[in-house]
N, C-alpha and C positions, 0 to 999 in steps of 0.2 A: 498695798492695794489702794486706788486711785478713790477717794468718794465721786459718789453715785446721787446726784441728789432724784432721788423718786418721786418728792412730794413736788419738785413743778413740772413733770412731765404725767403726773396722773391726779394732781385734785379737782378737776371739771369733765364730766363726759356729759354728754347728753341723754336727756331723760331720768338722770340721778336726783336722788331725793331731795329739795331743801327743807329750810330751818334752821337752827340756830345753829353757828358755828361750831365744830367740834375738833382739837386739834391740841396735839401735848406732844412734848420731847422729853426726856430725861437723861442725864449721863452718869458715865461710872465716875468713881471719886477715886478709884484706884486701884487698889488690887482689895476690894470687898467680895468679892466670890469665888471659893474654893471650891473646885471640881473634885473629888473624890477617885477614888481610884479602880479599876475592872469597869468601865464605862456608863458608868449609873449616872441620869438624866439629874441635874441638878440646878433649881431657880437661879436665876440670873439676875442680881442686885444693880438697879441703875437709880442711885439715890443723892441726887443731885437733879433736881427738880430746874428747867430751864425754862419753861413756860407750861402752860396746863387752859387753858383759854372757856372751859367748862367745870372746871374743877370735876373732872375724871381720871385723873391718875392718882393713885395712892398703893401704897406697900407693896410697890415694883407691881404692879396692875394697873395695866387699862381696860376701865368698865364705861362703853358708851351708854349716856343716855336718851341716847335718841337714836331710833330707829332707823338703817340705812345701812348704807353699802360702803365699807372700811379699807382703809391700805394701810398697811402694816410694814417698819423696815427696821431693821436694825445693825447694828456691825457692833464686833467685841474682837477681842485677841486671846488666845491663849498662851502662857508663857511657857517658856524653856520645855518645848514637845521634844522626844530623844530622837532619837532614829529608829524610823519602823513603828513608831507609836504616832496615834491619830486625833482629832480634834473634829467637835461638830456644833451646829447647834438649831434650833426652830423653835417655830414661832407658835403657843399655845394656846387653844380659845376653851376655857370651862373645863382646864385639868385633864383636859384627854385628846379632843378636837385637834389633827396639828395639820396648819393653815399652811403652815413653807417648812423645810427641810434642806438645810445647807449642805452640799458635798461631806464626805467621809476626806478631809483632808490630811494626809500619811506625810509622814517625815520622810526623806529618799535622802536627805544629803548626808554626809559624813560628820555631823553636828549635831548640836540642839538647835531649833529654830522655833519663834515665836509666830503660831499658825492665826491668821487672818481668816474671822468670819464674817459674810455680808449676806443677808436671806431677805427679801420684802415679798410678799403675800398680801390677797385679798379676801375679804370676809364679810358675808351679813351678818350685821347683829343686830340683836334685839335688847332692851332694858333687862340687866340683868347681867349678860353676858359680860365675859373679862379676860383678854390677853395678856399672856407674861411670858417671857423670854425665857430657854432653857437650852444649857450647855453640857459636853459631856467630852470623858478624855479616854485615851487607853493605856496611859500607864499605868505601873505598881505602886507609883509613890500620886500624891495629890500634886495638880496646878490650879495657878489662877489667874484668873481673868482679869487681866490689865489693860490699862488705857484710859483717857479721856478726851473729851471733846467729839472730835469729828473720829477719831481712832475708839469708840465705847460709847454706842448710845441707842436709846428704843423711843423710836415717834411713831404716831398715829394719828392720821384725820379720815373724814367724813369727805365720800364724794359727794361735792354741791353739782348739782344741776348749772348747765350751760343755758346759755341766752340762746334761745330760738332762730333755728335761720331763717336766710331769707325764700320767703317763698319762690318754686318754678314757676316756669312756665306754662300756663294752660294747654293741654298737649287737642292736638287736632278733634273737631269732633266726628266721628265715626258715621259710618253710614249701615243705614237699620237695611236690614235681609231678610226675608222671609221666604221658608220653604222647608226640605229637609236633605238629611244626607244619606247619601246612599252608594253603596260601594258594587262595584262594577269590576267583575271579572274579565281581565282580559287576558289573560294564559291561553285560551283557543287562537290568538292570533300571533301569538307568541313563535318564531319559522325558525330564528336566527340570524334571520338576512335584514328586515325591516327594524325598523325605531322607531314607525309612525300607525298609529293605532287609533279606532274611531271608539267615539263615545255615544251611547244611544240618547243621551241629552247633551246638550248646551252644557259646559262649566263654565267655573267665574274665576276669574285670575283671583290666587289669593285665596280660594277655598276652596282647595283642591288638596290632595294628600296621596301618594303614589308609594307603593310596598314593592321593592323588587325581590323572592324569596323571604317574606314579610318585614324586611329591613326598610326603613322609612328613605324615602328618598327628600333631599334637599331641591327644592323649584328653584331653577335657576340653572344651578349648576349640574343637576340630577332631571329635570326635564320640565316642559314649558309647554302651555295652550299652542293647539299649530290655529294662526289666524285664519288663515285659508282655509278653516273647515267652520271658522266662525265658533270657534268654541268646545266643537263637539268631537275634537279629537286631540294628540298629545304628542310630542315629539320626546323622546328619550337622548339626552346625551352619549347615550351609548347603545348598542343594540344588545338587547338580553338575549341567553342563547335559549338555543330548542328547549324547549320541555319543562323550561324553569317557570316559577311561577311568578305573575302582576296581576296587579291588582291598582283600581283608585277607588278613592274616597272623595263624595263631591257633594254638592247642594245643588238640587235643581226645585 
């Protein structure tokens, strides 16, 4: 399985919290944790300490102290899985909490093979709080968990906050309107044959709103001021038939 680096494609979003940096690795040292056997969830030893940049990592936990928005990754291996038996593992926040949840990974080939797992999650925490990695098998007899380096290991930082963009553009300023709206039945002129329909006032390009069987129609492509009545009437893209109903909504 190819590494995944997570921590540079998600430690800065915007609007995330700062403050002091927070950020630790840990790897396995070897084959230090024994999975148990009929599928029982079991801590996951990564005791080999790579950096810890807040001094928050200890006895396979990470406990942040500082308030904010977390990402979570890790990968481990399980050895000699049989054929037809499985491998898993996620990621745990305060013994119960589970943040990510790796595939139910089954053996298919005619072997034993050594099952790769990779899970990264995110999480708020608070002082207090504490992540730790756990794995599980589905044999009869125990395995374990091997590898190091980049093959066996649990990090975790703190999303910092981004640098501010750059400000838009000031967008146009609007033109003030006074009056009210009012909507205007026009289903009595409704034949089948015409698309062109009078309005007992004046409308305003632009505040206008047209219902054909109370379905909103799109101005424009759905129908437009006729000039030549100077406002006070409506041309339809289409001709609506007998008996159905229109309706507009307008400012005057």
């Amino acid at each position: 399985m190819a590494f995944v680096n997570f921590r540079e494609s998600t430690n800065v979003i915007a609007g995330a919290a700062s403050g002091p940096n927070s950020t630790f690795r840990a790897n396995c040292t070897g084959s230090g944790t024994q999975l148990p056997i009929g599928g029982g969830w079991q801590l996951v030893l990564f005791d080999k300490e790579i950096f810890d940049e807040n001094d928050e990592y200890a006895n396979n936990m990470y406990c942040p102290t500082t308030s904010g928005q977390y990402n979570l990754h890790t990968r481990l291996t399980v050895s000699n899985i049989p054929i037809n038996e499985s491998a898993q593992a996620r990621i745990v926040k305060n013994s119960s909490e589970i943040i990510a949840l790796s595939e139910f990974i089954i053996n298919t080939s005619s072997g034993t093979i050594d099952v790769d797992l990779e899970i990264a999650g995110t999480s708020i925490a608070v002082s207090g709080d504490c992540f730790h990695i756990e794995a599980r098998q589905t044999d009869i007899v125990p395995h374990q968990v091997t590898g190091s380096g980049f093959e066996c290991f649990f990090e975790g930082w703190r999303i910092q906050a981004g640098e501010q963009g750059i400000q838009g553009i000031q967008g146009i300023t609007g033109t003030v309107v006074s009056g009210r709206f009012v909507i205007e039945e026009l289903t009595p002129q409704v034949d089948g044959i015409t698309n062109k329909f009078n309005l007992n006032n004046a409308a305003i390009s632009g505040l206008t709103t047209l219902y054909y069987n109370g379905q909103r129609q799109t101005p424009v492509e759905g129908y437009f001021l006729d000039d030549a009545l100077n406002g006070s009437g409506i041309v339809t893209c289409f001709v609506p038939k007998a008996m159905q109903e229109l309706s507009i909504e307008y400012l005057v």
